[in-house]
Structure formats: C-alpha cells, structure tokens
C-alpha distance (Angstrom), angle and dihedral (degrees) to the residues before:
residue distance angle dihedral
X1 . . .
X2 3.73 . .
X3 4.42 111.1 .
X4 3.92 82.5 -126.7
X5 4.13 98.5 57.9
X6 3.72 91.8 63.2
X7 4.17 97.4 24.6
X8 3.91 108.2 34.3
X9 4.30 87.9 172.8
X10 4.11 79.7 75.5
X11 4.28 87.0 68.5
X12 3.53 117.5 90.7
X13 3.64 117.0 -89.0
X14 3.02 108.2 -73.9
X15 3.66 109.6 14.5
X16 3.63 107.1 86.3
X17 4.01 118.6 111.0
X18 3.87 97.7 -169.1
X19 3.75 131.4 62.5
X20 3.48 103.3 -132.5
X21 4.40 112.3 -8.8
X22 3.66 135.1 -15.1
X23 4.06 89.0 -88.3
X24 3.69 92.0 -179.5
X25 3.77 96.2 57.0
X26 3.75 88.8 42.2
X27 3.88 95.5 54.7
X28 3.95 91.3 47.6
X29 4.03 88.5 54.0
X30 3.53 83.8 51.5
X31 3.69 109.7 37.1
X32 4.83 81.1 46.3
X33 3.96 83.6 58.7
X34 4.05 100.8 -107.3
X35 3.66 125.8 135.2
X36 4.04 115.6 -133.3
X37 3.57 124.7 -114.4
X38 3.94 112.4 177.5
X39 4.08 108.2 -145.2
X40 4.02 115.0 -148.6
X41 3.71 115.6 -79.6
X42 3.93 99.1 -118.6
X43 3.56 100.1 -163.8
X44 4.20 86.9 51.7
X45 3.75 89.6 45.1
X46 3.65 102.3 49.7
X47 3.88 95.5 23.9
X48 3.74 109.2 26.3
X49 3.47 139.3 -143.1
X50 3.92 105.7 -59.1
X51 3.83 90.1 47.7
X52 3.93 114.8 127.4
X53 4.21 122.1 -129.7
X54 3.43 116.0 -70.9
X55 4.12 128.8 -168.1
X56 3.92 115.8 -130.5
X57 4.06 92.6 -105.0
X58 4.03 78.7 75.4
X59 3.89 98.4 47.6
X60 3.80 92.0 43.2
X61 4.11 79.8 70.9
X62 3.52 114.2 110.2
X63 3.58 115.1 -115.4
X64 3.89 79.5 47.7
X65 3.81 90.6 54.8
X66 3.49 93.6 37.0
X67 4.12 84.7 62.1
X68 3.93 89.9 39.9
X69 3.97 93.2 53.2
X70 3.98 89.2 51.4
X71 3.81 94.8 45.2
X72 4.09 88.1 45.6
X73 3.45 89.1 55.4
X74 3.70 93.8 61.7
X75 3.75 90.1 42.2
X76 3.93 89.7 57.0
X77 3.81 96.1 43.7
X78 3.89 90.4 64.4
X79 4.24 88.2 42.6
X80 3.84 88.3 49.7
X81 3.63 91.9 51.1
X82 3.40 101.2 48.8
X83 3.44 90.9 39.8
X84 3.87 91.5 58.7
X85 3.93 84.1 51.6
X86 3.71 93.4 59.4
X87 3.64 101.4 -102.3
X88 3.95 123.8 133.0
X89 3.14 115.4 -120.3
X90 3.57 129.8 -149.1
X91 4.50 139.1 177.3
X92 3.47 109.9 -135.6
X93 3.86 95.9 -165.0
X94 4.12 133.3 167.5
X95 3.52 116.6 -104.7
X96 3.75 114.1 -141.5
X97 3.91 93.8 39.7
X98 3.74 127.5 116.4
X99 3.72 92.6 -135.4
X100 3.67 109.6 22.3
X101 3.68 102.3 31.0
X102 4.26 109.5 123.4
X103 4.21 103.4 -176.6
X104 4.53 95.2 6.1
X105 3.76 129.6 43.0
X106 3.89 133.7 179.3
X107 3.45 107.9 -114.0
X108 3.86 135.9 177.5
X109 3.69 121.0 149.4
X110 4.18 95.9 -166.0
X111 4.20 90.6 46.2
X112 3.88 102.9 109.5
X113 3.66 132.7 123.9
X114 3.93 132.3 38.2
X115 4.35 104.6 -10.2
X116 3.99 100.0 -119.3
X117 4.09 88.9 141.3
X118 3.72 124.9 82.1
X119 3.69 102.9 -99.5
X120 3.68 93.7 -141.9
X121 3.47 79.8 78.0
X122 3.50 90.0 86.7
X123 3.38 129.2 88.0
X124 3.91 126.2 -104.9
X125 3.97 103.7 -146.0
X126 3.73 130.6 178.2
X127 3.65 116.9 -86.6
X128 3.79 147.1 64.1
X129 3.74 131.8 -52.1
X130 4.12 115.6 -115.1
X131 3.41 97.9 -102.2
X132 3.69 100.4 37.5
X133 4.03 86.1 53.4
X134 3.88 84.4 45.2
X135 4.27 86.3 55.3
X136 3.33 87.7 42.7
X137 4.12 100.0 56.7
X138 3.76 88.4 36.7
X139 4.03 90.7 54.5
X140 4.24 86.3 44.5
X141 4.07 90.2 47.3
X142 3.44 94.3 62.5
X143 3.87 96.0 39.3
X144 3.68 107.0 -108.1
X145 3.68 95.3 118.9
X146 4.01 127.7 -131.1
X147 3.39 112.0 -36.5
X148 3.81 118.1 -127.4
X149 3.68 103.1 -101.7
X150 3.83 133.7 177.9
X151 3.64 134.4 -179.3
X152 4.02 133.6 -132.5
X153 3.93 100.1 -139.5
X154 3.84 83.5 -132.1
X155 3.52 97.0 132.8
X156 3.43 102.8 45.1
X157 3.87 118.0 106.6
X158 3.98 104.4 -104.7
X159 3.58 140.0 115.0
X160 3.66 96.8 -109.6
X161 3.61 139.1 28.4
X162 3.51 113.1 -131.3
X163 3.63 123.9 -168.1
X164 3.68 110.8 175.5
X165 4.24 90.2 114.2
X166 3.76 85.7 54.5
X167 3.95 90.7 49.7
X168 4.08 93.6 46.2
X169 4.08 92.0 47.6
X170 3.15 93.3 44.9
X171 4.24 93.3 47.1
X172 4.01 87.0 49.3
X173 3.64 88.8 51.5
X174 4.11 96.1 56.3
X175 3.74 90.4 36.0
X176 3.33 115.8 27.8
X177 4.31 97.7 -172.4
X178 3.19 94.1 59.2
C-alpha cells in the first residue's frame, strides 16, 4: 500500500486529510483478510519532507525515475515472493497523486518553478502515477503480470473522501462470487 495510507506526515505539507493514517482504508484491508505492507513513499525518498507538490510531468524526469525504478524494484521483490507463495497480491495506491496514483494522476505540463498557484488548478487525468507505472513495468519485466491495483481518491480535490470503490475491489478480490 501507498507510504501515505498508513503515515499521512509523508504528504506534502499541507495535503494530508487524516491525522495520523488513512484508518478507513486500513480497516477494509483488514476486515477483506490482507496483511499490510507499506511501500516507500517516492516523492519523500527522493524529495524529502519539505518538498512542495509536484504533477507527474515532473516525476516522469529521469533522475526521478531513475530513483522510482530502484525503489520499484524492492516493491516487486516482496510481490514476487509472496506471489510465488500463493498469496494475491494487490497495490493499494492514491488516486490523484503524481507518483502513487493507480486510475487518476495530477497532471500539468506548464506547472514548473516556485508553487504560488493553487494546485487544484491542475488537472486530474486518467492514468497512473510515475512510480506506480514504474511498479507496474518492473512487475511485467520479470513476468508476473500487472498487479491488481486500486486507488483511494485521497488526493483528489473534493470535500469528502469516499471509499466505497476501494471497499467493493477489494471484496471481489477476497471473494471472487460475490
């Protein structure tokens, strides 16, 4: 799962809706029957903590993907061994971020330079965050397929967070006829 689910001090200043972790997602990994294991938060990792928002056009840079590739690499190495131990694996990701986003990413091809706009001003496109996409190829390279992934819509600028699609994927994963 996404660094920021269970640690929400790893978001940018600023951007975090929870005081402490994304409890809700937690409790429906828990209450579907998976066990948590909290990926690296690339943007912390190769940015840090007093880094401002960026839009995936930025993390699609290479020294940025260069960082995401080697992190993803660790990420998959757990996957493929559980996976080789039967277990199903699944990304739990946040849609609306540049990195971790599975369905929605922040995107913004002109945003560059010091952040004095609103970044909802941004758009939120279809598609994958960079280092999702960079777990993603790494899982495919070494033959294991896409991973089932699915996105809390944390990131996305509305009122309220609603995780209902994360509940049903997540119930169709541990039981599959229902």
């Amino acid at each position: 799962m996404a660094h920021c689910i269970l640690n929400q001090n790893a978001k940018v200043i600023g951007f975090s809706r929870y005081p402490a972790a994304q409890r809700d997602v937690v409790d429906m990994l828990l209450d579907a029957g998976f066990g948590l294991v909290q990926m690296p938060c690339p943007e912390t990792y190769a940015a840090g903590i007093n880094r401002w928002w960026q839009t995936v056009e930025q993390y699609r840079s290479p020294g940025f993907q260069r960082t995401f590739r080697r992190l993803a690499r660790h990420v998959v190495d757990q996957a493929e061994d559980y996976l080789h131990h039967g277990y199903l694996v699944v990304l739990v990701g946040i849609d609306g971020s540049p990195s971790c986003g599975v369905h929605i990413t922040s995107s913004n091809p002109k945003w560059g330079g010091c952040p004095h706009v609103d970044p909802d001003s941004g758009a939120f496109p279809e598609g994958e965050g960079a280092f999702i996409a960079a777990v993603q190829a790494e899982a495919q390279r070494r033959g294991l397929g896409r991973i089932p992934a699915v996105g809390s819509p944390a990131d996305l600028p509305s009122a309220e967070v609603d995780n209902e699609g994360v509940r049903r994927f997540l119930l169709s994963l541990a039981n599959p006829s229902s």
